[in-house]
N, CA, C and O atoms as CSV, one atom per row, in Angstrom:
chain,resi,resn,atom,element,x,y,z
A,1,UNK,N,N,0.844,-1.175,0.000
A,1,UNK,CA,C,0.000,0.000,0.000
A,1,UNK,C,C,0.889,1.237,0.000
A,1,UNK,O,O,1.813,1.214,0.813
A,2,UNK,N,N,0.776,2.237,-0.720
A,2,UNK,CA,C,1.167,3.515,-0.752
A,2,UNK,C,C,0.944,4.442,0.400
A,2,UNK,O,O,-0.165,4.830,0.768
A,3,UNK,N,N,2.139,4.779,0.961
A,3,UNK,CA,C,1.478,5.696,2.016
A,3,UNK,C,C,0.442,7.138,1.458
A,3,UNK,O,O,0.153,7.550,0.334
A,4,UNK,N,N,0.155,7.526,2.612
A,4,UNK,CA,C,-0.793,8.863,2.155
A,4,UNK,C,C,-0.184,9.870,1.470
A,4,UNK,O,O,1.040,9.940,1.577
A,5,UNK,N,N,-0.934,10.921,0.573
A,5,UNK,CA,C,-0.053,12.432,0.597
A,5,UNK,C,C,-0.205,13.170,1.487
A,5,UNK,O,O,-1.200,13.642,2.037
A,6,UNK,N,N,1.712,13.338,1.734
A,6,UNK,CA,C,1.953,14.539,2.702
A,6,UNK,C,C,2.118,16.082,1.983
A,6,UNK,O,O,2.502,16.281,0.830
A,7,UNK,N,N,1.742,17.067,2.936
A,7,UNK,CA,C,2.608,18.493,2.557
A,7,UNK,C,C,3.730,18.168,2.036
A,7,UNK,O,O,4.425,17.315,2.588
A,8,UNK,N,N,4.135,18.796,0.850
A,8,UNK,CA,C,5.824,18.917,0.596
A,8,UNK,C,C,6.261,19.917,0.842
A,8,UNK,O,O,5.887,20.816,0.090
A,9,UNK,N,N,7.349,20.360,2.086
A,9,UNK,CA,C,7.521,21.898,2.230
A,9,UNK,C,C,7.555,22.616,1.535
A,9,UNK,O,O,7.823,21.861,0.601
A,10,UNK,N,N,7.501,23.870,0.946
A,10,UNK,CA,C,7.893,24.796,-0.009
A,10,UNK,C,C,8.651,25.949,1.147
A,10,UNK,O,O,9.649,26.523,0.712
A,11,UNK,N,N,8.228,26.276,2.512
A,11,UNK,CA,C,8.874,27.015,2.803
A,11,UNK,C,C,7.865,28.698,2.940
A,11,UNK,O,O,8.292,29.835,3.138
A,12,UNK,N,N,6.502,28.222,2.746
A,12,UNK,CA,C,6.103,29.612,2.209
A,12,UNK,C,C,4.429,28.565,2.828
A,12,UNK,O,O,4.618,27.401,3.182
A,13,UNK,N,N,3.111,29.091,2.871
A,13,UNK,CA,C,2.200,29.010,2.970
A,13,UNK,C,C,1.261,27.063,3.131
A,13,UNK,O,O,0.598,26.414,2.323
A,14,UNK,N,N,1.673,26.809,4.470
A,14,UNK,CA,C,2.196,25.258,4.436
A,14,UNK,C,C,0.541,24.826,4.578
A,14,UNK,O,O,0.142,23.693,4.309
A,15,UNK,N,N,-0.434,26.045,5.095
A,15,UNK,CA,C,-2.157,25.978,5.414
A,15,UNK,C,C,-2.316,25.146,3.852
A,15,UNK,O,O,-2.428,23.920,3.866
A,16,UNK,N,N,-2.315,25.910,2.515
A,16,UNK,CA,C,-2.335,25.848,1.263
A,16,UNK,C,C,-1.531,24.110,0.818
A,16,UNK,O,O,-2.111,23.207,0.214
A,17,UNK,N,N,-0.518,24.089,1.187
A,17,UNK,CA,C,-0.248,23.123,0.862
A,17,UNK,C,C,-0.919,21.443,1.491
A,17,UNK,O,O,-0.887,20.377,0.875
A,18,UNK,N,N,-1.339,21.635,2.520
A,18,UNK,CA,C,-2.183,20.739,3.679
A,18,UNK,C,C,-3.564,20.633,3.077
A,18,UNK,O,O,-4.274,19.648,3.280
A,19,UNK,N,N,-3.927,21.635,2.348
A,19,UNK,CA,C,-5.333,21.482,2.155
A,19,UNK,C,C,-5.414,21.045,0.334
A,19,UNK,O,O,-6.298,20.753,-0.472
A,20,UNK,N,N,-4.320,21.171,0.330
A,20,UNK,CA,C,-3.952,20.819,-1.239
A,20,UNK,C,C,-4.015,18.846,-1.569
A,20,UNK,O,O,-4.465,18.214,-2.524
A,21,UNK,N,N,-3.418,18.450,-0.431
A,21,UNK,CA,C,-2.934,17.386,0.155
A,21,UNK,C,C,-4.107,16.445,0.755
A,21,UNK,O,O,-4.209,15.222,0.658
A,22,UNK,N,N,-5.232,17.653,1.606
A,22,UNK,CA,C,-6.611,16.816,1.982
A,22,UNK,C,C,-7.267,16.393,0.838
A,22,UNK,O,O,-7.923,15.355,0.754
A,23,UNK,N,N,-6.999,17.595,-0.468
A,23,UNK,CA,C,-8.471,17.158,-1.113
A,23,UNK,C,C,-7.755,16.240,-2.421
A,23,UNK,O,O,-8.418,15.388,-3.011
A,24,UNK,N,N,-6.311,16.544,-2.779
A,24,UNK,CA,C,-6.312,15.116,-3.426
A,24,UNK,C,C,-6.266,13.684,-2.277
A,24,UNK,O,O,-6.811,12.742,-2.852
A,25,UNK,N,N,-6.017,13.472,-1.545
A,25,UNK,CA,C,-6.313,12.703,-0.714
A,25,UNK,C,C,-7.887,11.958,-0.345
A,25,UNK,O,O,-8.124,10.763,-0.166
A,26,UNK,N,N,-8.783,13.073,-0.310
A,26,UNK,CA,C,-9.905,12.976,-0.417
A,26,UNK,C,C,-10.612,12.550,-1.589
A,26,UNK,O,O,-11.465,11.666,-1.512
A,27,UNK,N,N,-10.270,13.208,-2.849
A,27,UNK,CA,C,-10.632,12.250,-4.588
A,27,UNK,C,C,-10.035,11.000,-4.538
A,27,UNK,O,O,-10.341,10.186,-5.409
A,28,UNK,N,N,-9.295,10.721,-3.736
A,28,UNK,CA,C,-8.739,9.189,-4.163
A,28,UNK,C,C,-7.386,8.887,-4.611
A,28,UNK,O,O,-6.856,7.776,-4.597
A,29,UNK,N,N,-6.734,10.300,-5.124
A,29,UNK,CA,C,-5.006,10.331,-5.541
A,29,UNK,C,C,-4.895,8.923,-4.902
A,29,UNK,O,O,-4.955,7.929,-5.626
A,30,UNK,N,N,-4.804,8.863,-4.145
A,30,UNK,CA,C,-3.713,7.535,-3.507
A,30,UNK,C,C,-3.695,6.533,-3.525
A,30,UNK,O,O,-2.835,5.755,-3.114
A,31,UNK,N,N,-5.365,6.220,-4.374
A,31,UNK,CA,C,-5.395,4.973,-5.098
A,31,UNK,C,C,-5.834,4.866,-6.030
A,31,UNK,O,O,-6.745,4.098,-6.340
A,32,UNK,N,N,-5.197,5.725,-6.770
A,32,UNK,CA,C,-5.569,5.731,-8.494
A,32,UNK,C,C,-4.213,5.271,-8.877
A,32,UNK,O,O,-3.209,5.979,-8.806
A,33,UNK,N,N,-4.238,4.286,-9.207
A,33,UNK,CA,C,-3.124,4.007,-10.317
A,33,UNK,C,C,-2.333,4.626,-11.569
A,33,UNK,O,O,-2.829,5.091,-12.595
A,34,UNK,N,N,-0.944,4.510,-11.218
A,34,UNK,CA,C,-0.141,5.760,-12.301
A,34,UNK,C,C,1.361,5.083,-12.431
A,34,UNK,O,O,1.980,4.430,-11.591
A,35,UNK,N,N,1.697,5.431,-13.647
A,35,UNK,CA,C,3.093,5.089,-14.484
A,35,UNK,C,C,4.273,5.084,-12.524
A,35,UNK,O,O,4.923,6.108,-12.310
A,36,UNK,N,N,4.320,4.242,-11.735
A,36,UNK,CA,C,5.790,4.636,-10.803
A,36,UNK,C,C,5.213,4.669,-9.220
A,36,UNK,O,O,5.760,5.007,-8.170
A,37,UNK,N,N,3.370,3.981,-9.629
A,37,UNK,CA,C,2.803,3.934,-8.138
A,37,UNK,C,C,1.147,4.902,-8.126
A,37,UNK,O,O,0.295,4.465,-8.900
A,38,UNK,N,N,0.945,5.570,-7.666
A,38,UNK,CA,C,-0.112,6.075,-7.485
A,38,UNK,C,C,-0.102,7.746,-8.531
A,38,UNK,O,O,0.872,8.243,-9.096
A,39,UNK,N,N,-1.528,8.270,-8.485
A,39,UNK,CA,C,-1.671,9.805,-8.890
A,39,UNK,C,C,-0.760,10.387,-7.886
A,39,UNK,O,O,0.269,10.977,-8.214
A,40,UNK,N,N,-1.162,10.211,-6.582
A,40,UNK,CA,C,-1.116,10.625,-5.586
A,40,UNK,C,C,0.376,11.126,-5.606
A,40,UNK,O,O,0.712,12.301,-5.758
A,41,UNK,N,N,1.124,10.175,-5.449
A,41,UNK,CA,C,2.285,9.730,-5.649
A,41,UNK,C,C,3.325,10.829,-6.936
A,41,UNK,O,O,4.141,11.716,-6.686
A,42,UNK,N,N,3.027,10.491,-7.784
A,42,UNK,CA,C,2.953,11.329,-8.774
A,42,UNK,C,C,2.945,12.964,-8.848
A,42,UNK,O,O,3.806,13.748,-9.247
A,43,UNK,N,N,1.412,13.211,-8.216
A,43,UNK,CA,C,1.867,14.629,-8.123
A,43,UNK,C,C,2.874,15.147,-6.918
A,43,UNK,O,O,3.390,16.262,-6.987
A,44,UNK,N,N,3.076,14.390,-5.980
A,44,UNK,CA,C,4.134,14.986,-5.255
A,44,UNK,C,C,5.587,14.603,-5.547
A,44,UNK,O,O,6.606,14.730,-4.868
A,45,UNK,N,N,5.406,14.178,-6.564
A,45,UNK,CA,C,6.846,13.866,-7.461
A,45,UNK,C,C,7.109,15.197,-8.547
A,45,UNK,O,O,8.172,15.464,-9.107
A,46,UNK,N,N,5.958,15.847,-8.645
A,46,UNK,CA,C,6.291,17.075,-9.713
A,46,UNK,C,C,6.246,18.355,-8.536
A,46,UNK,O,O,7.107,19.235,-8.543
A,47,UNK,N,N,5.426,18.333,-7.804
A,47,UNK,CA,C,6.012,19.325,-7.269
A,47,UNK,C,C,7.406,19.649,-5.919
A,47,UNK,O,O,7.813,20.692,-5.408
A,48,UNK,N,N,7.780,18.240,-5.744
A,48,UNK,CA,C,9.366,18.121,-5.774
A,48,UNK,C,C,9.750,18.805,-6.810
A,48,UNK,O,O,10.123,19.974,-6.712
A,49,UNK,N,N,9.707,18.230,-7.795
A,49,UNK,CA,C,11.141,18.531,-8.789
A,49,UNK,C,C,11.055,19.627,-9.097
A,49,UNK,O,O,12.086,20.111,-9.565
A,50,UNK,N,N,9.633,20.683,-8.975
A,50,UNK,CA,C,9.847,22.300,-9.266
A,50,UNK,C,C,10.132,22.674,-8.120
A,50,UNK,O,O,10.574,23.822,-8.128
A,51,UNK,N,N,10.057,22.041,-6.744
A,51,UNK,CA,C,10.539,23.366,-5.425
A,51,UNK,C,C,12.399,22.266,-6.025
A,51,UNK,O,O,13.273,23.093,-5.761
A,52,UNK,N,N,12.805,21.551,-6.348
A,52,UNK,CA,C,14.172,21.618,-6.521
A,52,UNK,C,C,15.110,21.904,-7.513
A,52,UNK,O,O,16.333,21.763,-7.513
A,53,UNK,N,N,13.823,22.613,-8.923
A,53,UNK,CA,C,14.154,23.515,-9.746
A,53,UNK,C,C,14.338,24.949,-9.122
A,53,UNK,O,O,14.794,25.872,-9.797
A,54,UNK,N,N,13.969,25.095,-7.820
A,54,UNK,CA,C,13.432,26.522,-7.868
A,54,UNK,C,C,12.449,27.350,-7.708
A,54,UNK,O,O,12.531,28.427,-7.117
A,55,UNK,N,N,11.303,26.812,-8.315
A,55,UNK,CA,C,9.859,27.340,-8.537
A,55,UNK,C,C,9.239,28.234,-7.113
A,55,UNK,O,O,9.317,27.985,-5.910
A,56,UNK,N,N,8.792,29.034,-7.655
A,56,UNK,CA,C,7.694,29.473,-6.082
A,56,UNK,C,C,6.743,28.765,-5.914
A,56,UNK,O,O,5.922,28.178,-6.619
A,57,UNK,N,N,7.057,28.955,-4.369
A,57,UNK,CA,C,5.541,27.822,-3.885
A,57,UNK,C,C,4.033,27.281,-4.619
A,57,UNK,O,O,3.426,26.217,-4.742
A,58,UNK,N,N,3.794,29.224,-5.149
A,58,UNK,CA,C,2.197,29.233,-5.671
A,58,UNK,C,C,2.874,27.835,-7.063
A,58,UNK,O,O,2.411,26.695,-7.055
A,59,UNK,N,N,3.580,28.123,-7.729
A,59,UNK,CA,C,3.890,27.117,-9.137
A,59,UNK,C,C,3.907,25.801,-8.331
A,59,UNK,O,O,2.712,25.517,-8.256
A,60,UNK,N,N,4.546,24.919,-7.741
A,60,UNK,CA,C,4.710,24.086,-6.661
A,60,UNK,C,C,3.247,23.379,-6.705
A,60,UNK,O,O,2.850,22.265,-7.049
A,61,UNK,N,N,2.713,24.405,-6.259
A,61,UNK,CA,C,1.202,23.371,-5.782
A,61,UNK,C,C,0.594,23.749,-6.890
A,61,UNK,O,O,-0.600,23.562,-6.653
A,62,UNK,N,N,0.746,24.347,-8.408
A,62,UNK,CA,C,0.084,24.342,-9.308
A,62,UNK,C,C,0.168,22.950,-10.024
A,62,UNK,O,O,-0.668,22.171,-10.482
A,63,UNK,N,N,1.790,22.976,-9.905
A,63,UNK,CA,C,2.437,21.518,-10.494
A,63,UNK,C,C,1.304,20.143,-9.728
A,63,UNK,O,O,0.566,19.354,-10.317
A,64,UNK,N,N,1.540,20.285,-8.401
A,64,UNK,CA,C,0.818,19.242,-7.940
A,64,UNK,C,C,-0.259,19.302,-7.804
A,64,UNK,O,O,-0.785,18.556,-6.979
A,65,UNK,N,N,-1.119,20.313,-8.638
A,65,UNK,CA,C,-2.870,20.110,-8.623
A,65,UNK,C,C,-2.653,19.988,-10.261
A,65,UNK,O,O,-3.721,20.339,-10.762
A,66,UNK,N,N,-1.815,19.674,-11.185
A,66,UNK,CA,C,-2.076,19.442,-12.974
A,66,UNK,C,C,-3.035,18.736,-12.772
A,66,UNK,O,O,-3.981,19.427,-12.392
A,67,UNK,N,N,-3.282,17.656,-12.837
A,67,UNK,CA,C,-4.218,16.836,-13.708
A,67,UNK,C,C,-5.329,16.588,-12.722
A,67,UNK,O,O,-6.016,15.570,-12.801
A,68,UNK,N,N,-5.533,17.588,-11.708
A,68,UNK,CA,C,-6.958,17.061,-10.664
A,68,UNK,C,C,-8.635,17.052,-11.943
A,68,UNK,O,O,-9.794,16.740,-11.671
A,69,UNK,N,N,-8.111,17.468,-13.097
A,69,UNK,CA,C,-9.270,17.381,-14.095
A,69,UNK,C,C,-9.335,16.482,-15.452
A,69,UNK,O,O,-10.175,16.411,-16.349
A,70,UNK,N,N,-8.168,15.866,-15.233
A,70,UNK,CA,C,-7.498,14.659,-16.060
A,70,UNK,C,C,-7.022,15.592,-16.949
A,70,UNK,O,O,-7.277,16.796,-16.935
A,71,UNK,N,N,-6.135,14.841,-17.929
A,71,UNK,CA,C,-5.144,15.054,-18.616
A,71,UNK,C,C,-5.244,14.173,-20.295
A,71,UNK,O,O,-5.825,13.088,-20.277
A,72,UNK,N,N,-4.911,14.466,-21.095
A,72,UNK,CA,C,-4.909,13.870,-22.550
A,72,UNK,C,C,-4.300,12.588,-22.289
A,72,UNK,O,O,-4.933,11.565,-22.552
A,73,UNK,N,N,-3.041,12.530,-21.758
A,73,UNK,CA,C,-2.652,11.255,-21.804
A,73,UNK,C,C,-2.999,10.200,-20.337
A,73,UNK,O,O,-2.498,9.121,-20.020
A,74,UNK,N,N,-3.985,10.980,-19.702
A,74,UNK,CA,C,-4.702,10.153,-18.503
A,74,UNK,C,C,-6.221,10.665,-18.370
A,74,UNK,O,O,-6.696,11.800,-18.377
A,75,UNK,N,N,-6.673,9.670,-18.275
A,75,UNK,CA,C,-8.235,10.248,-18.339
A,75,UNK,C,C,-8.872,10.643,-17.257
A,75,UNK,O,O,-9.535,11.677,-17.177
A,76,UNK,N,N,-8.626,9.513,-16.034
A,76,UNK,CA,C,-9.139,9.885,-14.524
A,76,UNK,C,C,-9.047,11.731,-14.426
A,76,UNK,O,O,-8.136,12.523,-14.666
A,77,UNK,N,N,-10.392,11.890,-13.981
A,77,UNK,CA,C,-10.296,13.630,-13.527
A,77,UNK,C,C,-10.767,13.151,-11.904
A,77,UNK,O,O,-11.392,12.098,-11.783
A,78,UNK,N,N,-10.438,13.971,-10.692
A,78,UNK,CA,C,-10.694,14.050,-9.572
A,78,UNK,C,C,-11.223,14.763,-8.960
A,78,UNK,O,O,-11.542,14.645,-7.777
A,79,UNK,N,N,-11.510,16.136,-10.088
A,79,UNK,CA,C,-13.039,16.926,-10.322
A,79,UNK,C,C,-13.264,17.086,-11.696
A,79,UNK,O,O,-12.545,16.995,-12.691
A,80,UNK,N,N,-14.575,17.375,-11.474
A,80,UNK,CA,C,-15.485,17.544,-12.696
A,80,UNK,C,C,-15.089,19.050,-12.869
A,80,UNK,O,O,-14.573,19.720,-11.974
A,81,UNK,N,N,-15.412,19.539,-14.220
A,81,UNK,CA,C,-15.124,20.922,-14.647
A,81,UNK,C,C,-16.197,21.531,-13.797
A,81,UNK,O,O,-15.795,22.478,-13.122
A,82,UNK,N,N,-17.442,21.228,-13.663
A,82,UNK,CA,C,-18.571,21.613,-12.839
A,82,UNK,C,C,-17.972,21.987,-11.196
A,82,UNK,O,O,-18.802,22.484,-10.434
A,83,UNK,N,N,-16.982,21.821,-10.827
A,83,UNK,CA,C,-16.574,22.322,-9.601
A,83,UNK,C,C,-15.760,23.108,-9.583
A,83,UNK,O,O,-15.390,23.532,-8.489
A,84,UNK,N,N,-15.091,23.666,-10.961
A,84,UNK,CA,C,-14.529,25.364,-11.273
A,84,UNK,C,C,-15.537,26.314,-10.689
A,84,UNK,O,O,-16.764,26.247,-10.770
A,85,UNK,N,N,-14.821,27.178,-10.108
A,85,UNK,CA,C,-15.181,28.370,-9.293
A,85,UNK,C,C,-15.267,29.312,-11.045
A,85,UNK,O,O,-16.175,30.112,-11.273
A,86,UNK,N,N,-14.407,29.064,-11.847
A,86,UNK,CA,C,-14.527,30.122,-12.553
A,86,UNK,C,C,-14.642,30.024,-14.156
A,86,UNK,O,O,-14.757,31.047,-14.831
């Protein structure tokens, strides 16, 4: 079993990142299946590699919310477009 998603520090607004963390946690990230282990898994593998590119936080947790609406080369979405605010 995959452990859960944690916060990944960024160093900057850790509320944001925790709640980033509940609600893929909450869609299921952690047991959706993906290329190296889980979604879950996955997105805190990209937003590693931009806080160790560099990136600011806000990019960080942009990286690790990509595909909460699926993606071309993955279909699972973990919201519906119907839960855009905008």
């Amino acid at each position: 079993m995959t452990p859960p998603s944690t916060p990944v520090p960024t160093g900057q607004d850790s509320a944001a990142e925790a709640e980033l963390a509940d609600l893929l946690r909450a869609r299921g990230a952690d047991t959706i299946d993906h290329p190296g282990g889980t979604l879950g898994t996955h997105l805190e593998r990209v937003q590693r590699r931009l806080a160790g590119l560099g990136a600011p936080p806000v990019l960080q947790l942009a990286g690790r919310a990509h595909a909460v609406y699926g993606t071309d080369g993955f279909d699972v979405a973990l919201l519906t477009l119907g839960k855009r605010s905008c």
